[in-house]
Structures are given as C-alpha cells and as structure tokens.
C-alpha positions as CSV (number, residue, x, y, z in Angstrom):
1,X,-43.6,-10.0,9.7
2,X,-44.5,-6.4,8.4
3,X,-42.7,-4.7,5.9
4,X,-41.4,-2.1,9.2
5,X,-40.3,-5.2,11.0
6,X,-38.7,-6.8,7.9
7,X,-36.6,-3.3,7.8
8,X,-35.6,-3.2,11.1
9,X,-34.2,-6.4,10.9
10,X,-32.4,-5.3,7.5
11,X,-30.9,-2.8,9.0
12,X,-29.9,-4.2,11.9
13,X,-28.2,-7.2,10.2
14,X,-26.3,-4.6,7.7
15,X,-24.9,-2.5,10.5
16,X,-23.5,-6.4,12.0
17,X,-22.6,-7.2,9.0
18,X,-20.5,-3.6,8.6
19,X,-19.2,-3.7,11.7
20,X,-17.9,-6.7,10.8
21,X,-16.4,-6.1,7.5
22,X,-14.3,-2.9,9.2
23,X,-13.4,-5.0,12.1
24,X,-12.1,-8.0,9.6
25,X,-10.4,-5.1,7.2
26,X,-8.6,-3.5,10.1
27,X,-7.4,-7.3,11.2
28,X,-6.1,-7.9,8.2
29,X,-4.5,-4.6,7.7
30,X,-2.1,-5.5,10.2
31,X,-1.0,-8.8,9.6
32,X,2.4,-9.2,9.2
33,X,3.9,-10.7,5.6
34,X,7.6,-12.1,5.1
35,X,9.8,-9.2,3.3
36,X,13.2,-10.1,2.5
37,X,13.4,-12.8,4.8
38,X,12.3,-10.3,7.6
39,X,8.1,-10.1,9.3
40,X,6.8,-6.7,8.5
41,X,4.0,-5.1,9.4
42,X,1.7,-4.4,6.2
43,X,1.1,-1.0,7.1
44,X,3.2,1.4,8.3
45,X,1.1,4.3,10.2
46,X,-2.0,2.3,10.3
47,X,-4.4,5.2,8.9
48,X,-6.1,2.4,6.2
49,X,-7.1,0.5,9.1
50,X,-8.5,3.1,11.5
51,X,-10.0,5.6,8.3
52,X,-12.4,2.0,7.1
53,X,-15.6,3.2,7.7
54,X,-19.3,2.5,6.2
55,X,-22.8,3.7,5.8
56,X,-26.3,2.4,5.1
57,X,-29.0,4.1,3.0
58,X,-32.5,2.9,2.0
59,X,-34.1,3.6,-1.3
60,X,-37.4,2.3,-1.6
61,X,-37.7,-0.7,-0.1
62,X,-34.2,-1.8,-0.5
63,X,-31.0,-1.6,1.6
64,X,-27.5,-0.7,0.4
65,X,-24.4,-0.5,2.7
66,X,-21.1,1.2,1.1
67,X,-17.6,1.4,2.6
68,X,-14.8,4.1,2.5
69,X,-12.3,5.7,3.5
70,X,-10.8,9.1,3.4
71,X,-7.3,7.9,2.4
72,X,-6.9,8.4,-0.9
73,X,-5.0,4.6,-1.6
74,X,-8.0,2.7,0.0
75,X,-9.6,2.2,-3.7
76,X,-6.5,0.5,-4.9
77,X,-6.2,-1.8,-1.9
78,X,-10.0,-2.6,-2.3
79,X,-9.2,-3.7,-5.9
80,X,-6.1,-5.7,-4.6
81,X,-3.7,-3.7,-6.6
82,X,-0.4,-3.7,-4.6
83,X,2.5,-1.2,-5.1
C-alpha cells in the first residue's frame, strides 16, 4: 500500500468514524431520562444535537479529526458537567 493509498483510506475511515460520532451524539441527545417521576426529553429545542459537527485536517503525515459546535454549552456537555 503507498503512503497516497494509506491516506485515502485514513481519511475515509475518519469521515465514518465522524459521521458516526455526530450521528451517536445526536441519538443520545434525545433520549429521554426520568425527572420527578415524569420521561423528559434531555433537550429542550434540540440545537446541541443538530449544531454537532466535525472536521478533519492533515499535518504531515498524520490525521486529526475535531468536533464542535457553535452552541456555546456544548464544551460542558462534552466534559459531562451537568446543570
């Protein structure tokens, strides 16, 4: 395998494993939890969910993927801070 081909196939396998990740994230998002004995939905407008997004950049040889979002709580929920 050349070094092109071994990129290619990085890069593919990122952008699966991405898609993935925000497809999982926005799953999750929506899950309802068990709030004073009533199901509630974990998010309320749904703008964590749809605003997950990520992007791959090569330096050298190496890959790196990254994930955002442009709502400003995202960080907190990515650290599992809750409140």
């Amino acid at each position: 395998m050349t070094e092109d081909e071994f990129g290619i196939n990085a890069q593919k396998a990122l952008n699966e494993y991405g898609e993935e990740v925000v497809k999982r994230f926005s799953r999750t998002a929506r899950i309802k939890h068990k709030i004073e004995g009533k199901m509630r939905d974990s998010v309320t407008s749904g703008d964590l969910a749809k605003s997950l997004k990520y992007k791959l950049k090569k330096s050298g040889q190496f890959w790196y993927i990254s994930f955002y979002s442009n709502v400003d709580y995202f960080e907190f929920i990515e650290e599992g801070v809750r409140g």
